[in-house]
C-alpha positions, 0 to 999 in steps of 0.5 A, spaced: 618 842 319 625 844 319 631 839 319 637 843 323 643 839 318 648 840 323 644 835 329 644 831 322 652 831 322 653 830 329 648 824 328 652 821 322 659 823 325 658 819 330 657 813 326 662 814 322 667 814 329 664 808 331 664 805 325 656 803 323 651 805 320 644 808 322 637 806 319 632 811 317 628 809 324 634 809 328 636 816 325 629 818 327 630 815 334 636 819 334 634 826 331 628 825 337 633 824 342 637 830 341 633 835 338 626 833 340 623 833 333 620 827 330 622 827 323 618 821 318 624 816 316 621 818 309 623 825 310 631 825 310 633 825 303 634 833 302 638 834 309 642 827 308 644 830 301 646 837 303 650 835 309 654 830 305 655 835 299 657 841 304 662 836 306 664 834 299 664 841 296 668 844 303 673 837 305 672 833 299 670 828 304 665 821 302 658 822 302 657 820 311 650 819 307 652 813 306 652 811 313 644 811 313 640 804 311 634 800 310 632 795 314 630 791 308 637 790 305 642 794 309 644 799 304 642 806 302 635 806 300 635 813 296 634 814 290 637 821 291 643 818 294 646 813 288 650 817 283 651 823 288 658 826 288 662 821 292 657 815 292 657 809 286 653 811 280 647 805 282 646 800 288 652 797 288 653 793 295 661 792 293 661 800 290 658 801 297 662 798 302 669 801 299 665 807 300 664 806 307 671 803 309 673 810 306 668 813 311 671 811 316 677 812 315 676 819 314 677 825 319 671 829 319 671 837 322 668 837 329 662 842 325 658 841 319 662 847 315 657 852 311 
């Protein structure tokens, strides 16, 4: 099964125009809606990662991967999210928050750039 990253981003851009964040199982939901594949909610980390890092390295923009929590603690629950280009270096609710206002702050592109 192949993620198409592009209905990833259109996922998490919406979220960060509204503001929130998105659980895996939500993402799940959503990506089914749209794309009409069911994706395991385990299975997100390596397209969560390219969609932020095509962003970072393109627009320099934060990681919208950070949008994207357990239900458990509210955060990102990645190991392969912590430390990644534009992310805090250790699970860090504080480090994390700033890093979503700046999400939210951000202008992102209307399509996800090669």
């Amino acid at each position: 099964m192949s993620i198409n990253v592009e209905t990833l981003y259109q996922i998490l851009r919406q979220m960060a125009v509204t503001q929130d964040t998105i659980t895996y199982d939500q993402l799940s939901d959503a990506y089914l809606t749209r794309a009409g594949v069911r994706v395991n909610r385990r299975a997100w980390g390596p397209s969560l990662l390219e969609v932020s890092n095509r962003l970072h390295y393109s627009h320099g923009l934060p990681p919208i991967s950070s949008l994207v929590v357990s239900s458990t603690d509210g955060m990102p629950s990645s190991d392969g999210y912590w430390g990644i280009p534009g992310a805090p270096p250790y699970k860090d609710h504080g480090l994390w928050v700033t890093v979503c206002k700046t999400i939210y702050a951000s202008a992102w592109p209307a399509t996800l750039p090669p």
